[in-house]
N, C-alpha and C positions, 0 to 999 in steps of 0.2 A: 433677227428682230432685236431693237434693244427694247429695256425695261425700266418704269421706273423703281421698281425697287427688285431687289433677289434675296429670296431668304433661304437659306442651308438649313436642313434642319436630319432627323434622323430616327430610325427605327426602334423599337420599343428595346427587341434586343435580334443581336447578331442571328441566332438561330432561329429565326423568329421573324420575318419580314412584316411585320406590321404598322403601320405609319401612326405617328403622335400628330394629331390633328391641331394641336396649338397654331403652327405656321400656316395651315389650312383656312382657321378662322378668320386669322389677319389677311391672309390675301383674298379671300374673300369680299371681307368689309374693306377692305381697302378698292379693289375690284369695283365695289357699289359706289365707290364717292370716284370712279373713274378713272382711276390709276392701274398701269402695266404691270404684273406682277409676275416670275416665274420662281418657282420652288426648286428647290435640288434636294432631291429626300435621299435617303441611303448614302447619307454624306460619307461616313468613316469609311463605309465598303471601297465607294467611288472613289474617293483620295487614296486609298491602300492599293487599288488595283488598276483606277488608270485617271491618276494625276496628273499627268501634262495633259492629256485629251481635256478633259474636266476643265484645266485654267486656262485652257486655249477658248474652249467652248465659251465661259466664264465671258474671258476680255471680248470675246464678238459680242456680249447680249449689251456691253456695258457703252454708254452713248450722253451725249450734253443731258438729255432727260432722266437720265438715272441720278436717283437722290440718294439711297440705302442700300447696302450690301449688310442684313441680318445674319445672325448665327444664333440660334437656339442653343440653351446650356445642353438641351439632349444630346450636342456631340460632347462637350465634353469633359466626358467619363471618358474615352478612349484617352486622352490623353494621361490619364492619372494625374493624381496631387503629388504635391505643388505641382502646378502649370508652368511648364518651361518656352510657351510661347508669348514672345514679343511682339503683338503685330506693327506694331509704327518704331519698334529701336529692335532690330535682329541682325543678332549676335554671331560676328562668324564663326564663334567656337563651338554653334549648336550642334548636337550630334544628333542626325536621324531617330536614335532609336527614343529621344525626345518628346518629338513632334512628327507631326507628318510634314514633311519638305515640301511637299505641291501645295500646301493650304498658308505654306510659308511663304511661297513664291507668287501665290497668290494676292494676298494683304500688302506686301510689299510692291509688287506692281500695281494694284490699285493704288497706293499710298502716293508712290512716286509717278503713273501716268495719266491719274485721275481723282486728283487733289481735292476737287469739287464732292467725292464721294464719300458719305457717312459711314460710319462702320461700327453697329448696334452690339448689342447682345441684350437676347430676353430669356425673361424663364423668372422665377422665384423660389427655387428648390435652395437646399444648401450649396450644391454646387456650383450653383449660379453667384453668390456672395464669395465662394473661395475664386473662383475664377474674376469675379469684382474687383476683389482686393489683390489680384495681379496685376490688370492689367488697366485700372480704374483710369489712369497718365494717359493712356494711348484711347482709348476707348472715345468715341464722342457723345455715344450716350448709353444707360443700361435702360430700357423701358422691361420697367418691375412688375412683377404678376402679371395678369390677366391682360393682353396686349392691344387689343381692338382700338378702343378712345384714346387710348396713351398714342398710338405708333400714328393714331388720325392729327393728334392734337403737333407730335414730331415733323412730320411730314409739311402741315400748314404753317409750322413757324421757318420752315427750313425754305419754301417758296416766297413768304414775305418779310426775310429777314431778319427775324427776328431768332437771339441767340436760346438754344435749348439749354435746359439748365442739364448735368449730369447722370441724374434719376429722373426718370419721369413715372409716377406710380400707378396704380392704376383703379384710379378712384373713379366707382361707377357714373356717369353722365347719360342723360337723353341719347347724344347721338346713338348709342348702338341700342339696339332692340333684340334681346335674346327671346324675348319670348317668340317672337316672328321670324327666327332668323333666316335666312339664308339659303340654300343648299350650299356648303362645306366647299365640295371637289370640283375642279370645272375639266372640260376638256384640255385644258392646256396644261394639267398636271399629271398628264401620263401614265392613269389610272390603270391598271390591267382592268382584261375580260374574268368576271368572274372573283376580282380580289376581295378579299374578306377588310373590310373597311368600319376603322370604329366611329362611331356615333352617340353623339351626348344629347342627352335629355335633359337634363338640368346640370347647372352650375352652386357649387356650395355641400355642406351637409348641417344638419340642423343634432347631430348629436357630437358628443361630447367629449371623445375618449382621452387620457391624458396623455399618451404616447402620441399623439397626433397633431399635423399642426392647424387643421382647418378651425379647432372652437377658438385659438389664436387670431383668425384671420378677420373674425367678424363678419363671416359676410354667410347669412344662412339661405338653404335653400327655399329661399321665397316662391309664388308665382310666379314672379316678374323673372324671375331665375329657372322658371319650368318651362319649359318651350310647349308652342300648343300644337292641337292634335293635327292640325291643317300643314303647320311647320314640316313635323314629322310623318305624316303621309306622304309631301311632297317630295321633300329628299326621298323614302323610299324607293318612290315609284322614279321617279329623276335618275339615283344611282342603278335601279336593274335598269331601264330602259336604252343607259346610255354606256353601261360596264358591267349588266349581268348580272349584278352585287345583289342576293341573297341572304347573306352570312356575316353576321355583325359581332363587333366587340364593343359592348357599352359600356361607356367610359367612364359615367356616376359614380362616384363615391360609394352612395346609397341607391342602385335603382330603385329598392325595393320601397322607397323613404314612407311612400302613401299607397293606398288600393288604387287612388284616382291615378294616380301618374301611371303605375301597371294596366288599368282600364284605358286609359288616356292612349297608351302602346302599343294595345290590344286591339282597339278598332283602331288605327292605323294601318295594321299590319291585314286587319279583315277586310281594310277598303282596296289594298293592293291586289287582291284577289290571288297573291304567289306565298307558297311556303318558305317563311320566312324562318332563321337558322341566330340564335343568339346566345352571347357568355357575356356575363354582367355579374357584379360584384352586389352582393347580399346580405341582408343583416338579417340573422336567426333571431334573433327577439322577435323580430318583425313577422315572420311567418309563424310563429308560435301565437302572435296576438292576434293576430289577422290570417288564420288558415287559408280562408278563402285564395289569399293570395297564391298559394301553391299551384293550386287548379288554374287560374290566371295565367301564371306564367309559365303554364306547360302548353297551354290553348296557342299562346302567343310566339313558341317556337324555343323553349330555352333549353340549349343542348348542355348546358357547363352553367355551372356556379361557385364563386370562390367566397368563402365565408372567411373571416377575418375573426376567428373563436379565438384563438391568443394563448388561452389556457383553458382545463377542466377544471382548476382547483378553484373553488367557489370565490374564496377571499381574495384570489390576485384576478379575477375576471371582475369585483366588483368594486376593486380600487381602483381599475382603470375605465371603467364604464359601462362591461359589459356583463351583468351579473343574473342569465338566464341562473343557470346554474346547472350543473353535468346532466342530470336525467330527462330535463325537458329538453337540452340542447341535441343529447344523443336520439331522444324518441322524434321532434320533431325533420332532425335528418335524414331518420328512416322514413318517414311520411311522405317527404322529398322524396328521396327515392324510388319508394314505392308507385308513387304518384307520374312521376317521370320517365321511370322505365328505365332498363337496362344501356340503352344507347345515350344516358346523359351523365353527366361525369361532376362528380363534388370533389372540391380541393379545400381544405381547411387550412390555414394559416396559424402559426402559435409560435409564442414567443416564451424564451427561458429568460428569468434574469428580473422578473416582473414583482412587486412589493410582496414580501408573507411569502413566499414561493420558497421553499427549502428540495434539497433533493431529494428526502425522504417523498415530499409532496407529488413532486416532480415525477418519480418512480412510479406513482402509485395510477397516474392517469396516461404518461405516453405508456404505459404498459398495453394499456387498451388500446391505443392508436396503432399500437406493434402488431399486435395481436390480432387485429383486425375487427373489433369489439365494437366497429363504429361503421355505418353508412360511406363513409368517406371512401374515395376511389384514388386521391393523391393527397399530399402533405406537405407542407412548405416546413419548415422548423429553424430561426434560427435565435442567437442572442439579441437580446432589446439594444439597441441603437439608441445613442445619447450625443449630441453634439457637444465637442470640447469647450470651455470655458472660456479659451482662448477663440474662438468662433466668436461666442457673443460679447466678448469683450473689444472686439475688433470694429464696435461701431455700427453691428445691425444686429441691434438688440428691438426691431421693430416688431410688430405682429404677424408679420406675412412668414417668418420663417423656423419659428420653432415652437416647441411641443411643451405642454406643463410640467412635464419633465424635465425638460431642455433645462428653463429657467429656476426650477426649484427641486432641484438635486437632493439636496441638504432636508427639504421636507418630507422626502419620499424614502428618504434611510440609505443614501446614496453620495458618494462622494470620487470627485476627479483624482485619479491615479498621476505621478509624474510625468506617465506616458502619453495623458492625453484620454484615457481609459474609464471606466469606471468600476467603483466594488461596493457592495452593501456588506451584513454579516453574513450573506449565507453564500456570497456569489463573488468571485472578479469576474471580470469581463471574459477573458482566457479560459475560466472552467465552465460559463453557460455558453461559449462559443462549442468548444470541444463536447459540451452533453447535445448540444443541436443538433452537431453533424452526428454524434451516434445515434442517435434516435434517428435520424434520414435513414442510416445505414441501416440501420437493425430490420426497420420498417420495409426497404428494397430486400432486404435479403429475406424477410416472409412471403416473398413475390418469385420465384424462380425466374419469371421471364419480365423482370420489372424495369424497364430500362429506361432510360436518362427520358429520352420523350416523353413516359408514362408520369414523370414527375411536375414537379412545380408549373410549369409550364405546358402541361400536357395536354390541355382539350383547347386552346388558342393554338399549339403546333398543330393538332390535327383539324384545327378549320384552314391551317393556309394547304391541305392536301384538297378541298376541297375547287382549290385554283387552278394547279396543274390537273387534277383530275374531277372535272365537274361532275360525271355520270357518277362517280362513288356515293354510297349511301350512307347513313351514317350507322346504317348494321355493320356496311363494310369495314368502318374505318377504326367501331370499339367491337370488332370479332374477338375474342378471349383470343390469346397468344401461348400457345403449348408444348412450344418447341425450341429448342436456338437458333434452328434453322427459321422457323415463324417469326422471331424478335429480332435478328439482323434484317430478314428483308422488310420488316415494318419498320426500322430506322434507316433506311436505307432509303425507301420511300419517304421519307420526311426528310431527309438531307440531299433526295434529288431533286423535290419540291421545292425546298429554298433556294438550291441554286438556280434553279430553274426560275423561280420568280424573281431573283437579282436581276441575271442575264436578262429577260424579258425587260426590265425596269431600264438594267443600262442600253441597249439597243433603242429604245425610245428617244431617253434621255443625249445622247452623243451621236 
């Protein structure tokens, strides 16, 4: 079959099979105004392990009807910075270990046997501006942010001639309706039986942090930005009936933003009449002001929650926006807990390197994180993340892509290193890197049997077990671990599960 457009796009992370629903939404609404659409998800996998299959496969879909061949910045990260791919001038000196050669051989044969065909890149992250400003010559357009009305508004000028300009941004219009949206996945996107599939409720977040780049972006989580409870019934029931889908990763910012949106969730998930399985991202203020929420989201199926705490120290949580402060944030996690039960898993997020924060400070609160002083079941830790100067002096110094930080360095007691780097008085970049990783470390090593799975990523790896192995319970899958022999064959299980849902993905797919 051909298509009119193909988008590549790719998974959250390697160990991790779970799909970034960006490409999803466009072909979707793309879908709805009547156009052919097919995805290629587990891009980096797929070109790593069977690239000539893949641009074989590719050049059949591709036909006088095909307008766009997309690439989502979520590949790439594989590639690392600087980007050494040329798609329209490639270089015979390039060395493999560069680029992936089949994605080369790809662009290039499109270039030269199918001249007619566009070749996009979307996304709005940073990576998406450093890969901009490679390959911006060759590129025929970048459609920026949020893709839906941009990729519609590409598409119609490209049918009636008329020339697109370089950027095309993505300034909200009528045509697309989020409130009402869609259902996501269709059968032609080669969904597995049983895949754990993320789902958004709203678009935006309405607070404020300064490490972040959404209060830059302008665009808050409105109504019109909340999808309604009809919306989201239907997809539910849509994705189990048609893929078994139970077990969700919500993809909000904020789910927790309002009670209604958590209520709005809630009978949704009561009208589907199935036990529904979810991991959504939370803000502890939230449930500290609004308890009730707790019981809510326990009613409504929440197996995992990742808090975005940052810090205990009072002063650097409320220069950045988030200034519960230690005792209500620790008591309110227990509440959580307790509320939720042993079989749901908290992971806390925290950053070194943040305004006021000294290592004396520092000391005094991952102590308790170590120690296990705290509700929390994993840990994320690492140094604050600042975009170089040279980033935004490059010409997208816009709102879509950096953080109050990013931009005002110098106010926050913060300043750019030769390297590209940053240091205030109490930090370089180098010594809240190296305090991160020991605090991970110290934190695993109070866990005998605490392994890479149990970490960062730990209760999203064990919903995609829920794929290869649907009868598991979720007693089964968080049973306390007490042995080595116990802690191999639980990762063992989680890396026969993803490969197992690769292999599944690619048999569909080729």
């Amino acid at each position: 079959m051909k298509y009119n457009a193909i988008l590549f796009t790719d998974i959250s992370d390697y160990f991790l099979p779970m799909r970034v629903h960006g490409a999803y939404n466009i072909a979707a609404h793309l879908r709805e105004h009547g156009y052919t659409v097919k995805i290629i998800d587990h891009q980096a996998w797929l070109w790593e392990n069977h690239g000539k299959e893949l641009v074989n496969l590719v050049e059949s879909m591709i036909g006088a009807e095909t307008i766009f061949i997309g690439f989502s910045s979520t590949f790439s990260r594989y590639f690392g910075e600087p980007f050494y791919m040329k798609p329209r001038n490639i270089k015979p000196g390039l060395k493999k270990k560069d680029c992936f050669p089949y994605m080369l051989e790809l662009i290039s044969r499109v270039y030269l046997m199918h001249p007619h065909v566009k070749l996009l890149l979307g996304g709005q992250g940073l990576q998406t501006v450093t890969f901009y400003e490679q390959f911006k010559d060759e590129l025929d357009c970048w459609i920026r942010g949020l893709g839906e009305d941009s990729i519609l508004t590409f598409v119609r000028n490209v049918e009636q001639g008329i020339e697109n300009p370089p950027i095309i941004s993505d300034a909200a219009s009528p045509i697309f309706d989020f409130h009402n949206q869609r259902n996501v996945f269709d059968i032609e996107d080669n969904i597995l039986q049983h895949e754990v599939l993320p789902l958004a409720i709203s678009r935006g977040c309405s607070f404020r942090c300064k490490f972040c780049t959404y209060p830059l972006i302008g665009r808050n989580s409105s109504e019109e930005y909340i999808r309604s409870e009809e919306s989201i019934y239907s997809e539910l029931m849509y994705n189990y009936e048609n893929f078994s889908t139970s077990t969700y990763m919500i993809t909000d910012d904020t789910f927790n933003e309002t009670t209604d949106k958590v209520e709005r969730v809630l009978r949704a998930v009561e009208r589907t009449g199935v036990d529904m399985n979810f991991w959504a991202y939370t803000r502890i203020e939230l449930l500290h002001r609004f308890p009730e929420q707790i019981e809510l989201l326990g009613q409504m199926g929440m197996k995992a929650s990742f808090f975005g705490l940052e810090s205990l120290y009072e002063p650097s949580a409320k220069a950045i926006g988030k200034g519960l402060g230690r005792d209500k944030t620790l008591d309110t996690l227990q509440h959580v807990k307790d509320s939720w039960g042993d079989t749901s898993s908290l992971h806390g997020s925290f950053i070194i390197g943040l305004p006021y924060e000294t290592r004396e400070t520092a000391d005094e609160w991952t102590k308790m994180l170590i120690e296990g002083e705290t509700a929390l079941d994993t840990i994320s830790c690492n140094f604050l993340g600042m975009t170089s100067d040279y980033i935004i002096k490059s010409g997208h110094t816009t709102k879509t892509f950096f953080s109050e930080f990013d931009l005002n360095k110098e106010k926050y007691g913060y300043k750019e290193t030769p390297d590209g780097k940053w240091e205030n008085k109490h930090w370089t970049w180098e010594e809240a890197d190296l305090y991160a990783k020991d605090v991970l470390k110290s934190f695993a090593e109070r866990r005998p049997y605490f392994t890479w799975i149990k970490s960062a990523q730990s209760s999203m790896a064990c919903m995609n077990l829920k794929v290869t192995n649907p009868e598991l319970t979720w007693e089964d899958i968080h049973k306390p671990i007490n042995n080595d022999d116990e802690a191999n064959e639980f990762e063992s299980m989680i890396n026969n599960s993803r490969d197992i849902i690769l292999d599944m993905y690619k048999e569909k797919v080729l």
